[in-house]
N, CA, C and O of each residue as an XYZ file, in Angstrom:
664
protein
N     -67.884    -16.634    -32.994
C     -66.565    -16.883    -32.423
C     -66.066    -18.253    -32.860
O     -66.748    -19.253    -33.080
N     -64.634    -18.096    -32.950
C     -63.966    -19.969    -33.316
C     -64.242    -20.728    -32.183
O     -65.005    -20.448    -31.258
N     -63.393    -21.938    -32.376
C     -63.278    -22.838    -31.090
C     -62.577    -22.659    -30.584
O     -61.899    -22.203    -31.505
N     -61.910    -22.572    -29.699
C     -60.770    -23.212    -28.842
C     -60.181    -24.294    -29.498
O     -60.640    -25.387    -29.827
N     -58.884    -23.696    -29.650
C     -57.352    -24.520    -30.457
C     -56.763    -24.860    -29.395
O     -56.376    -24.028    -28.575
N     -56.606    -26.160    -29.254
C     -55.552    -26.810    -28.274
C     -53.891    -26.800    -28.294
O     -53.285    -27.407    -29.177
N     -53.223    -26.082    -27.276
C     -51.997    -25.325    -27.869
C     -51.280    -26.529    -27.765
O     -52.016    -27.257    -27.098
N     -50.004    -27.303    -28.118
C     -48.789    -27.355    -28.071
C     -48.021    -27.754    -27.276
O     -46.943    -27.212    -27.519
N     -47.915    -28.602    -26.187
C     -46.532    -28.268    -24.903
C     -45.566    -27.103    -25.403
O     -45.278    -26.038    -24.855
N     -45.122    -27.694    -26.724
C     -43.806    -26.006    -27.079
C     -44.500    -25.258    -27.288
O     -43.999    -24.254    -26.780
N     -45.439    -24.980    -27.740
C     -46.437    -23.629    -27.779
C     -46.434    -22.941    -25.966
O     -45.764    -22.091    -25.381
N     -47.208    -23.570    -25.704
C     -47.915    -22.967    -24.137
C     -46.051    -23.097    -23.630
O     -45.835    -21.964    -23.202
N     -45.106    -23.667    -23.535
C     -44.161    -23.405    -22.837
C     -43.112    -21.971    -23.181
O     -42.357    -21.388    -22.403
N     -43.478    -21.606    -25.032
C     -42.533    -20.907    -25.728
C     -43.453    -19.981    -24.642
O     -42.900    -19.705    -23.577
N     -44.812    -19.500    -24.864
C     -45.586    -18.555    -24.966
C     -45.186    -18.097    -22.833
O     -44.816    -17.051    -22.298
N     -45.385    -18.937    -22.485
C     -44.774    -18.931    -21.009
C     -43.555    -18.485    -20.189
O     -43.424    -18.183    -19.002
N     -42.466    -18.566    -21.522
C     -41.643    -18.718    -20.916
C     -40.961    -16.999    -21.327
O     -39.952    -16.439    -20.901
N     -42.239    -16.439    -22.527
C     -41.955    -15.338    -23.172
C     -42.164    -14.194    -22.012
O     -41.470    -13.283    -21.561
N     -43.492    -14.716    -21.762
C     -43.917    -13.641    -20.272
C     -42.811    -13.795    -19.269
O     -42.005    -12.867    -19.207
N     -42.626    -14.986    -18.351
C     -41.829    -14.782    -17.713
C     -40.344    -13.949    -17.477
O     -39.776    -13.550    -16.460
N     -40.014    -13.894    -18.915
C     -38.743    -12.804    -19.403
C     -39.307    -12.036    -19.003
O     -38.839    -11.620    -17.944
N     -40.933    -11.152    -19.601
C     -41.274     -9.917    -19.254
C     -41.829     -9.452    -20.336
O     -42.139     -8.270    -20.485
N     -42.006    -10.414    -21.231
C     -42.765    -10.085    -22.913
C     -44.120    -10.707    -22.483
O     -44.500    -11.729    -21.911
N     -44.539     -9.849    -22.908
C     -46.467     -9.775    -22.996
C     -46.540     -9.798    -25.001
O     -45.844     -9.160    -25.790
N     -47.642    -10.777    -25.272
C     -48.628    -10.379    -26.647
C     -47.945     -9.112    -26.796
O     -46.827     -8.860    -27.244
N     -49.002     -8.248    -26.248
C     -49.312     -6.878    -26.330
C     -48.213     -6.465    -26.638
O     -48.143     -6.086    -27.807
N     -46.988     -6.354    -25.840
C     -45.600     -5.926    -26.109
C     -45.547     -5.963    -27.608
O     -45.349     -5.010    -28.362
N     -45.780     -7.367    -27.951
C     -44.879     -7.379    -29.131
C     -46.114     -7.120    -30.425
O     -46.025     -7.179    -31.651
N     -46.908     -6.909    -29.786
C     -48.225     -6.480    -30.764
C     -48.055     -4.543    -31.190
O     -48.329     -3.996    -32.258
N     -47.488     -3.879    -29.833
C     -46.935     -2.780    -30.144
C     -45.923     -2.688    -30.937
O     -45.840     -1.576    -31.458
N     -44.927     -3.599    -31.303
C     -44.079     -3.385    -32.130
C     -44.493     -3.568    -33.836
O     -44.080     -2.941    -34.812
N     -45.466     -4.682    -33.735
C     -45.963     -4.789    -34.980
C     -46.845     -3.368    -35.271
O     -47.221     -3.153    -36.423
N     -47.066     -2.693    -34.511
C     -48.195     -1.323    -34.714
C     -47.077     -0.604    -35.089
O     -47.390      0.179    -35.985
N     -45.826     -0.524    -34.772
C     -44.957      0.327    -34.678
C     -44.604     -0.001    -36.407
O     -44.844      0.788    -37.321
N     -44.047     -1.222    -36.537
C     -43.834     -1.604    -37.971
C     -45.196     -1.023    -39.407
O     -44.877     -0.516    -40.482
N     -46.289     -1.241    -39.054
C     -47.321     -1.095    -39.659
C     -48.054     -0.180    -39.858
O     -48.518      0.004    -40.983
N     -48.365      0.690    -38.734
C     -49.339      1.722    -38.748
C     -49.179      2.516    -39.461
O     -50.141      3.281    -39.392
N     -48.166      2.974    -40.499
C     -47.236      3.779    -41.696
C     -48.538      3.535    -42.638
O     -49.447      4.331    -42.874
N     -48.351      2.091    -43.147
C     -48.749      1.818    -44.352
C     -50.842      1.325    -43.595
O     -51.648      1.599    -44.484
N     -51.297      0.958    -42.767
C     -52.165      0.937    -42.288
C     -52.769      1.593    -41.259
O     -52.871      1.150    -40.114
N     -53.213      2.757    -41.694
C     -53.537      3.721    -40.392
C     -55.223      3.322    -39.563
O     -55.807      4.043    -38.754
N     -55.635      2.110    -40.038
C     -56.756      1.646    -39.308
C     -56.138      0.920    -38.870
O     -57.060      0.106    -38.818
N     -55.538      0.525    -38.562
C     -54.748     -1.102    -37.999
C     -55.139     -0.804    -36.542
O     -55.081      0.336    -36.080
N     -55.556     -1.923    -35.807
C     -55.815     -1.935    -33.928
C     -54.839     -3.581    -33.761
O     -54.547     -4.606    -34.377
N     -54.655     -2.875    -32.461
C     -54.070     -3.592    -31.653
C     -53.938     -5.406    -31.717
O     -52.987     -6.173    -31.565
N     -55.595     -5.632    -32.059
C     -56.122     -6.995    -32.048
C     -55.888     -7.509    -33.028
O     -56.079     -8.724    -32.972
N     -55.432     -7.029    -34.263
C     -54.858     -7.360    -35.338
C     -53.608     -7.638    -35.794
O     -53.216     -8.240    -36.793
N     -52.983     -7.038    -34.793
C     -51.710     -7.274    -34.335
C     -51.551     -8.924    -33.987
O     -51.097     -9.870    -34.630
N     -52.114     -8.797    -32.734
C     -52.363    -10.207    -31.841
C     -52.795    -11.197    -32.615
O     -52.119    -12.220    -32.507
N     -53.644    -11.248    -33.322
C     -54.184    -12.370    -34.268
C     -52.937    -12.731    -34.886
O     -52.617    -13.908    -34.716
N     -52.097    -11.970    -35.607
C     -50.977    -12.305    -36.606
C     -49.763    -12.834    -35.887
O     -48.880    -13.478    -36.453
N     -49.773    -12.435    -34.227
C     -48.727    -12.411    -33.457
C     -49.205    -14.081    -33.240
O     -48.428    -14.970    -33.585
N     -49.852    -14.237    -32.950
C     -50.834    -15.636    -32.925
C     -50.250    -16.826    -33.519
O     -49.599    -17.766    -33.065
N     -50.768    -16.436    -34.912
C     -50.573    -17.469    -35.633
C     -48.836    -17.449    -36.102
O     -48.518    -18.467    -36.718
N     -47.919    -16.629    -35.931
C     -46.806    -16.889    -35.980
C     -46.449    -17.408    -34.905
O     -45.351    -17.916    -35.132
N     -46.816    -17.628    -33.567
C     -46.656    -18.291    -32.267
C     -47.061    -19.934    -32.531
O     -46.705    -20.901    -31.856
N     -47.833    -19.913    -33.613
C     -48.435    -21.477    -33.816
C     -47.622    -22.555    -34.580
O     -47.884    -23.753    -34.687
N     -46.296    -21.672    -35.221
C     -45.356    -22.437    -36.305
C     -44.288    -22.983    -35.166
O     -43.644    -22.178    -34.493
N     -44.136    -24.555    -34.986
C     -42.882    -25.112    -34.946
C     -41.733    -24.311    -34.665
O     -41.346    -24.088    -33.517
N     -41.213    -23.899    -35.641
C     -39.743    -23.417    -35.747
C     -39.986    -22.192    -34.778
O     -39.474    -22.048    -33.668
N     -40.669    -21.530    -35.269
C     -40.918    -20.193    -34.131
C     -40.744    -20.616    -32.551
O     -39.907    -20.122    -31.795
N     -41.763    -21.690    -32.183
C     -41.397    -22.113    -30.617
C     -39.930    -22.670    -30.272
O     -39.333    -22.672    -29.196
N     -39.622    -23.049    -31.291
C     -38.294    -24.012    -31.377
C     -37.106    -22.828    -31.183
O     -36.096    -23.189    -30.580
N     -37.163    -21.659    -31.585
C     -36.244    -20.595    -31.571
C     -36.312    -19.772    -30.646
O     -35.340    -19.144    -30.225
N     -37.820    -19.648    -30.088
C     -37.895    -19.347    -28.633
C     -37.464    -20.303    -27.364
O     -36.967    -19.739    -26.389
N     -37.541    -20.940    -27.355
C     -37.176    -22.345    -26.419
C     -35.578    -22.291    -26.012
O     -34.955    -22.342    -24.952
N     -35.255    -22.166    -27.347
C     -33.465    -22.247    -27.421
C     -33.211    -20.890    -27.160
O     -32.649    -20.700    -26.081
N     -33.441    -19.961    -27.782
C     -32.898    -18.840    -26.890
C     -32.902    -18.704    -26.346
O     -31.820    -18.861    -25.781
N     -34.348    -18.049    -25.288
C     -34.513    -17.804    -24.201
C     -33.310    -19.100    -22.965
O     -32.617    -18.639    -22.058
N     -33.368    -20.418    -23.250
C     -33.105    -21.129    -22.331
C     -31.348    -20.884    -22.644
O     -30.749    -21.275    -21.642
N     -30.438    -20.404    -23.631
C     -29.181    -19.920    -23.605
C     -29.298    -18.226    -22.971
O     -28.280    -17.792    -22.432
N     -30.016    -17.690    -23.014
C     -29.785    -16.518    -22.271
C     -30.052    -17.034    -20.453
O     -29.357    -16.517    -19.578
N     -30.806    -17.771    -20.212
C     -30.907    -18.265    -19.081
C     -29.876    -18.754    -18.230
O     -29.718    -18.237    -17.124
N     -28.794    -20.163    -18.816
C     -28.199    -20.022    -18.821
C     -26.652    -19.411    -18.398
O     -25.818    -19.713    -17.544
N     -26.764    -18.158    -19.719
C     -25.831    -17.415    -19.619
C     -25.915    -16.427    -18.456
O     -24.900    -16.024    -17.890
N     -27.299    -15.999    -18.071
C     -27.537    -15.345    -16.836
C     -27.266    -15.733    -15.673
O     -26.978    -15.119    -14.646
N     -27.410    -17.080    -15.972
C     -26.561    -18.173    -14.096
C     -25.192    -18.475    -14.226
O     -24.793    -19.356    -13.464
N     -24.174    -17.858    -15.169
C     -23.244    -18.471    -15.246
C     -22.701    -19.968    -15.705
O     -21.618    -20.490    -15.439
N     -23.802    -20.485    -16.479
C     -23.911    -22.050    -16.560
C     -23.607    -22.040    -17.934
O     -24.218    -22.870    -18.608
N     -22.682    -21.185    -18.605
C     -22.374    -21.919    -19.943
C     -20.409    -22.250    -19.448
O     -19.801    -22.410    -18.389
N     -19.975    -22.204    -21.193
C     -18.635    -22.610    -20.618
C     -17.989    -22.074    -20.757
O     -18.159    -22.001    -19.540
N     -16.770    -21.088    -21.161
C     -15.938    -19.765    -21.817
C     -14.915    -20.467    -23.175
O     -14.083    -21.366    -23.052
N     -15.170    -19.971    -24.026
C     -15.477    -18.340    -23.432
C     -17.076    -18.077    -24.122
O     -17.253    -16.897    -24.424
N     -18.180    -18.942    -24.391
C     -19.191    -18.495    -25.100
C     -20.096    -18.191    -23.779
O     -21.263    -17.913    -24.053
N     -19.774    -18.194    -22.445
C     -20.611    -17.741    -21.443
C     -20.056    -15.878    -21.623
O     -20.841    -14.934    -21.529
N     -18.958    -15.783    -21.819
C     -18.560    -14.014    -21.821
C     -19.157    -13.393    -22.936
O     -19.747    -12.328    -22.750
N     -19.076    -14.090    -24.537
C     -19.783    -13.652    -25.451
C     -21.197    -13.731    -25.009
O     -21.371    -12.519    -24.878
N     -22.096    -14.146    -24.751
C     -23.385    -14.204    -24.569
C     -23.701    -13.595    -23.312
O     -24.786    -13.042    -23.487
N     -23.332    -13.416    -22.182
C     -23.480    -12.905    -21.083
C     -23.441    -11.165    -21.456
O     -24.247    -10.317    -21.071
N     -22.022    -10.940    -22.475
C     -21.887     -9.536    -22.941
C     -22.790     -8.840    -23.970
O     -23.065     -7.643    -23.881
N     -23.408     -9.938    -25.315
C     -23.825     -9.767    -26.376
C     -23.049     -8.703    -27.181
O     -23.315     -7.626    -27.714
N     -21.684     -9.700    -26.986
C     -21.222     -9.471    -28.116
C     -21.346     -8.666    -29.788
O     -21.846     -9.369    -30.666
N     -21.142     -8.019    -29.964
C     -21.312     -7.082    -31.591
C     -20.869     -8.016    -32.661
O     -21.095     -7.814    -33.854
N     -20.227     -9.051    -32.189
C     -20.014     -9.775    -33.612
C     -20.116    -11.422    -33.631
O     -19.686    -12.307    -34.370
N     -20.971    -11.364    -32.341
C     -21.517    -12.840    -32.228
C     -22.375    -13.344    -33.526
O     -22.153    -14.290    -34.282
N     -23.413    -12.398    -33.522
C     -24.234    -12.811    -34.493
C     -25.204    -14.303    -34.702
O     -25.964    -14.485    -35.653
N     -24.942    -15.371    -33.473
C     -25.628    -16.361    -33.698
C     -27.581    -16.092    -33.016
O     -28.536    -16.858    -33.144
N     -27.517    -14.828    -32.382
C     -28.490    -14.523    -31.802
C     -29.272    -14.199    -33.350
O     -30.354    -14.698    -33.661
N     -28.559    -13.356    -34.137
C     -29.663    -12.987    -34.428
C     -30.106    -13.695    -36.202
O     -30.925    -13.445    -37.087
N     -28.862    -14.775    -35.935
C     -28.739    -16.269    -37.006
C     -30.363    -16.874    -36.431
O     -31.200    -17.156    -37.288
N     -30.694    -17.032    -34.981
C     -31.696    -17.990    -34.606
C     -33.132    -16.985    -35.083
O     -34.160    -17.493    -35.532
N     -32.919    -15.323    -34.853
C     -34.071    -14.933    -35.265
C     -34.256    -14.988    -36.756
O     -35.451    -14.855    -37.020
N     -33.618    -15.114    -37.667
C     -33.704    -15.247    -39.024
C     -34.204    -16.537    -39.408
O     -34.562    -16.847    -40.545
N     -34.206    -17.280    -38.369
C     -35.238    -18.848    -38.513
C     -36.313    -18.404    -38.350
O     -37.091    -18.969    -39.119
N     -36.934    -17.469    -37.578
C     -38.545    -17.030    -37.136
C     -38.862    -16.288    -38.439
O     -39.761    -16.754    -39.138
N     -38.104    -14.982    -38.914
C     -38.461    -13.890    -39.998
C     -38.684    -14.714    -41.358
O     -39.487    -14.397    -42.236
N     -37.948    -15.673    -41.374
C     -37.727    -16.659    -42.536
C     -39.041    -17.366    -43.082
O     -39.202    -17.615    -44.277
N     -40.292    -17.770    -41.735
C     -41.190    -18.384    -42.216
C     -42.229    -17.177    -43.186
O     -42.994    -17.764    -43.951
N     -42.289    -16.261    -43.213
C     -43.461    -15.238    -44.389
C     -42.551    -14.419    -45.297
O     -43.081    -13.513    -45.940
N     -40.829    -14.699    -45.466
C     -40.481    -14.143    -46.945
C     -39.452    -13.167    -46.486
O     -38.896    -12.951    -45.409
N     -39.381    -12.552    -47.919
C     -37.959    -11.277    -47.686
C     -38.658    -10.305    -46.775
O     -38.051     -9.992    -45.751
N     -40.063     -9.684    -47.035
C     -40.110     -8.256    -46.128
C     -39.774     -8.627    -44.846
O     -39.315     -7.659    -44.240
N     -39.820     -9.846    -44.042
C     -39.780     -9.945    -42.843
C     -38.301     -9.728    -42.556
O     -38.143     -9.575    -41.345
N     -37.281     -9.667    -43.170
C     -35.702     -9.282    -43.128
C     -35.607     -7.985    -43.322
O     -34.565     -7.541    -42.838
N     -36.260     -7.208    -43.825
C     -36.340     -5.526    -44.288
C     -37.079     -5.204    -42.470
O     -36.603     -4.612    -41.501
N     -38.123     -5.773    -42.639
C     -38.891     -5.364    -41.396
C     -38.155     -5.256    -39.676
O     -38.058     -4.373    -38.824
N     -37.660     -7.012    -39.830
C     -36.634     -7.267    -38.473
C     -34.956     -6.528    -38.672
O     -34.079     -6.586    -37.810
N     -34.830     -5.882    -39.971
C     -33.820     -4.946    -39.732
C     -34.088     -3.898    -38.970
O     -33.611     -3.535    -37.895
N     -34.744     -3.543    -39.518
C     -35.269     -2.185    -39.118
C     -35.448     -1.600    -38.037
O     -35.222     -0.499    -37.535
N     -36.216     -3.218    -37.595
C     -37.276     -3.175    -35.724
C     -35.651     -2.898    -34.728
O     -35.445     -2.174    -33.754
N     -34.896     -3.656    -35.355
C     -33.464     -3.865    -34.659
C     -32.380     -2.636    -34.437
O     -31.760     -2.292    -33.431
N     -32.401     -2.189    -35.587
C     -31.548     -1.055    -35.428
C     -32.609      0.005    -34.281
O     -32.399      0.196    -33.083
N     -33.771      0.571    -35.138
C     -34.608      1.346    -33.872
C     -34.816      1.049    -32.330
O     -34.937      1.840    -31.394
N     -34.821     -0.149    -32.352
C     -34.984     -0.660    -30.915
C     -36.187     -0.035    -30.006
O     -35.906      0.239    -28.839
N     -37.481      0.198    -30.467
C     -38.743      0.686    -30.171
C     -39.719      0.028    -29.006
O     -40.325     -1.014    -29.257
N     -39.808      0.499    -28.079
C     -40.733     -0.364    -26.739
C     -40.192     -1.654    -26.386
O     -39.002     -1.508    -26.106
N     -40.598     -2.974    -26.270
C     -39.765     -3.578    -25.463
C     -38.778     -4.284    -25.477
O     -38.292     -5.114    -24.709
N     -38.363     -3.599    -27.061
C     -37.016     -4.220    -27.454
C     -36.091     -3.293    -26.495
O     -35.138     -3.787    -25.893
N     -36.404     -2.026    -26.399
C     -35.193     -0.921    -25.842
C     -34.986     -1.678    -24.060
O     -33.904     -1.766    -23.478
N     -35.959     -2.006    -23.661
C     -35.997     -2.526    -22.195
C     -35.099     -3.990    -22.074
O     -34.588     -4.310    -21.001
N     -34.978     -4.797    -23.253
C     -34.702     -6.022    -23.009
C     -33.195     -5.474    -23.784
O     -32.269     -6.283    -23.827
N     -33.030     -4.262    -24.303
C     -31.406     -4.257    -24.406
C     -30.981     -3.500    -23.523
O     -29.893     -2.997    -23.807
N     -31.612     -3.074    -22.085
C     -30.772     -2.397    -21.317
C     -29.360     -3.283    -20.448
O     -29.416     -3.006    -19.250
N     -28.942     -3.619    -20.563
C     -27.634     -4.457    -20.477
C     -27.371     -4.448    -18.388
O     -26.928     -5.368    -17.700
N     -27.796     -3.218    -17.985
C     -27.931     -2.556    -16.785
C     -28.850     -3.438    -15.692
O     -28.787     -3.175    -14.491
N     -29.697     -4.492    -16.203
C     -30.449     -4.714    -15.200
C     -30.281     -6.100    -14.273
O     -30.919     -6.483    -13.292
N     -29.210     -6.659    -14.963
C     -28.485     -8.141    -14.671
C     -29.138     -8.630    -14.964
O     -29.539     -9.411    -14.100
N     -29.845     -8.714    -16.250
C     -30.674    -10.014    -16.865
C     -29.764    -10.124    -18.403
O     -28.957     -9.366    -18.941
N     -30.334    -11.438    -18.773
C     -29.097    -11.811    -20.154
C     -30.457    -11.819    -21.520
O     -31.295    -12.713    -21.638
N     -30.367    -10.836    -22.229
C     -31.346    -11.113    -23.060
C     -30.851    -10.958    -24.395
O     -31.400    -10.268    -25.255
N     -29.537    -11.781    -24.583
C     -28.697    -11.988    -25.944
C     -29.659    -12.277    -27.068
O     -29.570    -11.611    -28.099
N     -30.389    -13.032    -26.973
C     -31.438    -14.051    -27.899
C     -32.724    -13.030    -28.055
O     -33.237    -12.506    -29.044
N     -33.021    -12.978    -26.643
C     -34.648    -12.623    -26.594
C     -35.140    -11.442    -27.589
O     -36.268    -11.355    -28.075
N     -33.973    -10.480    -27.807
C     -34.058     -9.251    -27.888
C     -34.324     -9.768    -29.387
O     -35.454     -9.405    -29.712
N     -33.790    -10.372    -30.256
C     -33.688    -10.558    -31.059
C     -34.631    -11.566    -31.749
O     -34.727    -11.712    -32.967
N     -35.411    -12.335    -30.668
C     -36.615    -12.932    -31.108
C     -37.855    -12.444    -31.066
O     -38.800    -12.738    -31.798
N     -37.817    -11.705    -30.201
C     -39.273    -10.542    -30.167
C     -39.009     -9.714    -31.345
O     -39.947     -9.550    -32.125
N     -37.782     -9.119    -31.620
C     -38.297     -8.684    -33.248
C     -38.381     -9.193    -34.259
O     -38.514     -8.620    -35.340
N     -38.295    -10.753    -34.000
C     -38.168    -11.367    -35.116
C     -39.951    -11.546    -35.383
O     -40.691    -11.336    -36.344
N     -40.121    -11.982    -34.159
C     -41.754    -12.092    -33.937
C     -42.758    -11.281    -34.575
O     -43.788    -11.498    -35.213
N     -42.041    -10.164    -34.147
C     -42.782     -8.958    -34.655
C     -42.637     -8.743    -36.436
O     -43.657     -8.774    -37.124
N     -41.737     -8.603    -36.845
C     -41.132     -8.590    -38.023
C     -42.056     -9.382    -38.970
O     -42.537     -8.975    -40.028
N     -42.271    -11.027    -38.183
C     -42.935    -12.104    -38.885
C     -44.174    -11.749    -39.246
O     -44.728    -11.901    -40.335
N     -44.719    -11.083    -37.881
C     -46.421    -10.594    -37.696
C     -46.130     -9.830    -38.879
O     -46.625    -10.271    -39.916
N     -45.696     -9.172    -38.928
C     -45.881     -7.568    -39.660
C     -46.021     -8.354    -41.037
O     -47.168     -8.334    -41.483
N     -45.061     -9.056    -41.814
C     -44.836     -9.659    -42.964
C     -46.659    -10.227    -43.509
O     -47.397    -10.121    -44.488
N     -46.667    -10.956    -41.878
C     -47.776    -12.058    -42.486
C     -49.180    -10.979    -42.539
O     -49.932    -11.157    -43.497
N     -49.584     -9.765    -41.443
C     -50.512     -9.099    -41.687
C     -50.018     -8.592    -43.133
O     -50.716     -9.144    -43.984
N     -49.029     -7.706    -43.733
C     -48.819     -7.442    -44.713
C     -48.993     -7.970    -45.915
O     -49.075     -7.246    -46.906
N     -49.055     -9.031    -45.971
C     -49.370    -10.264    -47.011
C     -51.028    -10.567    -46.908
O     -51.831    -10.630    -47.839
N     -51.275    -10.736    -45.426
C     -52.947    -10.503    -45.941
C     -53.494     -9.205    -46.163
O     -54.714     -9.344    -46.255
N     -53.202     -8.129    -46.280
C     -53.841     -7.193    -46.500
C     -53.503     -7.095    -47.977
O     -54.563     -7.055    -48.602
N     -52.702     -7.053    -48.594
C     -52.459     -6.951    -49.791
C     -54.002     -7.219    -50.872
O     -54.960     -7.982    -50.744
N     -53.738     -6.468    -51.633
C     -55.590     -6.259    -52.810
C     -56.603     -5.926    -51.590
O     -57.728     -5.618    -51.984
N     -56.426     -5.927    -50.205
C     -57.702     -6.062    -49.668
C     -58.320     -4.547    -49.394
O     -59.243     -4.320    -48.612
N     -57.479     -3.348    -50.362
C     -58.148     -2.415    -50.196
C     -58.461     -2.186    -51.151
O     -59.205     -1.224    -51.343
């Protein structure tokens, strides 16, 4: 077994503040299974998580969680100013800065991760479909769009290590 890696304040706060929305690892480890299991039909769960991991460990990644999540927050108390509290409160179809901040996360392992976080986006598969139900009075303009970015990233970066490794 490794050591114990000492996380981050923005680490342990991104990773904290992910659950508290209602995103688990696992969640978004299912989406990377969802992305992957096509082209890797041994792929488990924990492999997921490892990749989900170390994209949780990059800077910019916490940095894009931090800021979103805390503008959907926010926008959920009524605490922005108008009219970008109505665009973000609504999630808007042609805002687009939500999913400007996830293209900072997909951005760190290359182009597939833009093929991949298209994709995850349009399908809207497990707990992306829950965090776009618009119905539950929660604001998840950003979030929705950073969990697939997350995922997207994982997928890229397992994809990149597996490559020759069969």
């Amino acid at each position: 077994m490794g050591t114990e890696r000492e996380m981050s304040i923005s680490e342990t706060t991104a990773r904290q503040w992910l659950m508290d929305r209602g995103v688990t690892i696992e969640d978004i480890g299912e989406l990377v299974m969802f992305l992957q299991k096509k082209y890797h039909p041994d792929l488990e769960l924990k492999d997921c998580i490892y990749n989900i991991d170390r994209v949780l460990q990059k800077r910019e990644v916490q940095n894009a969680i931090l800021t979103g999540i805390q503008l959907d927050k926010l926008a959920e108390n009524g605490k922005l100013e108008q009219p970008l509290q109505s665009i973000i409160e609504s999630d808007e179809s042609l805002y687009g800065v939500d999913e400007i901040l996830a293209f900072s996360i997909v951005n760190v392992y290359g182009s597939i991760g833009f093929t991949n976080y298209g994709y995850i986006d349009k399908q809207k598969p497990g707990i992306l479909e829950k965090l776009n139900d618009h119905s539950t009075g929660k604001c998840h303009t950003f979030l929705d769009d950073i969990v697939g970015a997350i995922a997207a990233a994982a997928s890229s970066r397992l994809a990149h290590s597996r490559v020759g490794a069969e």
